[in-house]
N, C-alpha and C positions, 0 to 999 in steps of 0.2 A: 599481477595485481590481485591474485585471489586471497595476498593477507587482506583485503578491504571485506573481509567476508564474516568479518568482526561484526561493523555493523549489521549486516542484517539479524544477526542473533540476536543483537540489541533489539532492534525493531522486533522479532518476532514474541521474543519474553515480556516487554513493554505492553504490545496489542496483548496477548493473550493475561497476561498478570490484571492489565486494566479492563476487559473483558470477563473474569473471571470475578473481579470487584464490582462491576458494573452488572451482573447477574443476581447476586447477593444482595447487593444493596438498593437495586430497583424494582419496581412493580412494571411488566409490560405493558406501556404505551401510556405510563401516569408520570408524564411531566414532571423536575424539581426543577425549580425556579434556580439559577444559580444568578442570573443579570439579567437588565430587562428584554435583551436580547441573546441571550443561550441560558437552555434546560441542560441537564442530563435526562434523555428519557431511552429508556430503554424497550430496542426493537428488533424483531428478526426479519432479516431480508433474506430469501432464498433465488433473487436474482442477483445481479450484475450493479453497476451503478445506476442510478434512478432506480432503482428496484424493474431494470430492465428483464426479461422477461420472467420475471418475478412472481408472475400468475400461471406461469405453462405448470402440465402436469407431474412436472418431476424429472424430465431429463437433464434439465439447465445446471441440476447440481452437476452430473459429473461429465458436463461440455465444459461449464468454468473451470474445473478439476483439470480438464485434459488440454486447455487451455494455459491455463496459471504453470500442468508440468510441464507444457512445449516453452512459454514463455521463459522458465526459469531455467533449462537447460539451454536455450539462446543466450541467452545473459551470463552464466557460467563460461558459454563458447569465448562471448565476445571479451569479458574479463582477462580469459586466460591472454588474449590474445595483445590484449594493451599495454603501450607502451609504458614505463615506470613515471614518465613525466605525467599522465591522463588521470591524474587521481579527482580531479570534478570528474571526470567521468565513470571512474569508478566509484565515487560515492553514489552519487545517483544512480548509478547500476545496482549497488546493492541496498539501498532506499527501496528500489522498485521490487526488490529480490523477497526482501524482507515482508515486502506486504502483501506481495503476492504470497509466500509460505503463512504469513497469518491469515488470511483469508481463506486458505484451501485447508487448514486444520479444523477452522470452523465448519468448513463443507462434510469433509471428513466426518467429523465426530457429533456434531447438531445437524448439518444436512440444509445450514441456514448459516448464514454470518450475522456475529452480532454486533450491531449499532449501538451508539448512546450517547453520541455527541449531538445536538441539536439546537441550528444558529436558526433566528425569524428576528422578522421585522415585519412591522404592522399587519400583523396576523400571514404573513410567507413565511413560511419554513425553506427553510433549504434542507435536502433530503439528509437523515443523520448517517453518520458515519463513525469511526474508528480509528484508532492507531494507525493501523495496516494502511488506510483509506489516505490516512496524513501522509503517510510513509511512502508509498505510490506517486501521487499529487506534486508532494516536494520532488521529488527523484524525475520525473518526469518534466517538471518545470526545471531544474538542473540540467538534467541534459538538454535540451531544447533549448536553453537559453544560451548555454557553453559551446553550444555547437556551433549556435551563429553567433555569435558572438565575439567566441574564444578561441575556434579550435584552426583556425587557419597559420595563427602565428605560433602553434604546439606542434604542426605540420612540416611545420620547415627543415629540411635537411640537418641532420644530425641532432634534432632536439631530444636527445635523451635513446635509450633502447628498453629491449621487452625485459620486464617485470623478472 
C-alpha cells in the first residue's frame, strides 16, 4: 500500500504552497475578515496543538521533530504491511503522514509551524491551524472511524492479500 504515498506529497506541497502564500500575504496576528466567523490571520506556534507546550524554552521543537520522525516511520511500518483491500486505511495513514512531514519542515526551517486558518464565534477562536493540521484531523478521524466501524467485515478470511 505504499503507492497511497501519493497523497501525502499532496498534502505536503498543499500545507507548504498555502503556508508560503499565507507568509506573504499576511501581517502576524492582524486578522482579514474572510466571513463573519473565519479570518486568515497569520501566526506562529512553536508548540504542539493548542499551542501545547508552546512557551518552554526551546526544546519542544526538536521533541515534536523526533516525535513527528518515530510517528512517520510507524506509519511507513504499518502501510507496508496492509492488506490491498485497506485503502481507507491507508488513506488516512498517509493524510496523517503527510502532515506530520509539513509540520516537521516548518520546525526544521522556522523552528515554529505556521498557522492562518482562524474559525471564532462570538468572540472564541478556536486555535488557528494549517493544511498539515487539516490533514492530520481528517486522517485520524478516518481511521478511527474505519476501524470501528469497518474494519471487522475487511477481516474476514480471504478478503483480499498484501499490497
Amino acid at each position: 500500500m505504499l503507492k497511497w504515498l501519493w497523497l501525502s506529497a499532496v498534502v505536503v506541497v498543499l500545507d507548504q504552497a498555502t503556508k508560503y502564500i499565507a507568509e506573504r500575504a499576511l501581517v502576524l496576528y492582524a486578522p482579514v475578515e474572510i466571513t463573519p466567523f473565519f479570518n486568515f490571520t497569520l501566526v506562529y506556534n512553536p508548540g504542539a496543538a493548542f499551542s501545547f507546550l508552546g512557551d518552554a524554552s526551546g526544546w519542544q521543537r526538536w521533541f515534536f521533530v523526533a516525535v513527528a520522525f518515530g510517528a512517520s516511520i510507524f506509519i511507513l511500518w504499518w502501510l507496508r504491511n496492509l492488506r490491498a483491500d485497506e485503502r481507507w486505511t491507508a488513506a488516512s495513514l498517509t493524510l496523517i503522514l503527510g502532515g506530520a512531514i509539513g509540520n516537521v519542515i516548518d520546525r526544521l526551517w522556522h523552528g515554529h509551524v505556521i498557522d492562518f486558518l482562524d474559525f471564532h464565534y462570538a468572540g472564541y477562536h478556536w486555535p488557528a491551524f494549517n493544511v498539515a493540521d487539516t490533514a492530520i484531523t481528517v486522517g485520524a478521524v478516518v481511521l478511527v472511524g474505519y476501524s470501528l466501524l469497518f474494519a471487522r467485515e475487511s477481516d474476514a478470511p480471504g478478503a483480499g492479500g498484501r499490497s
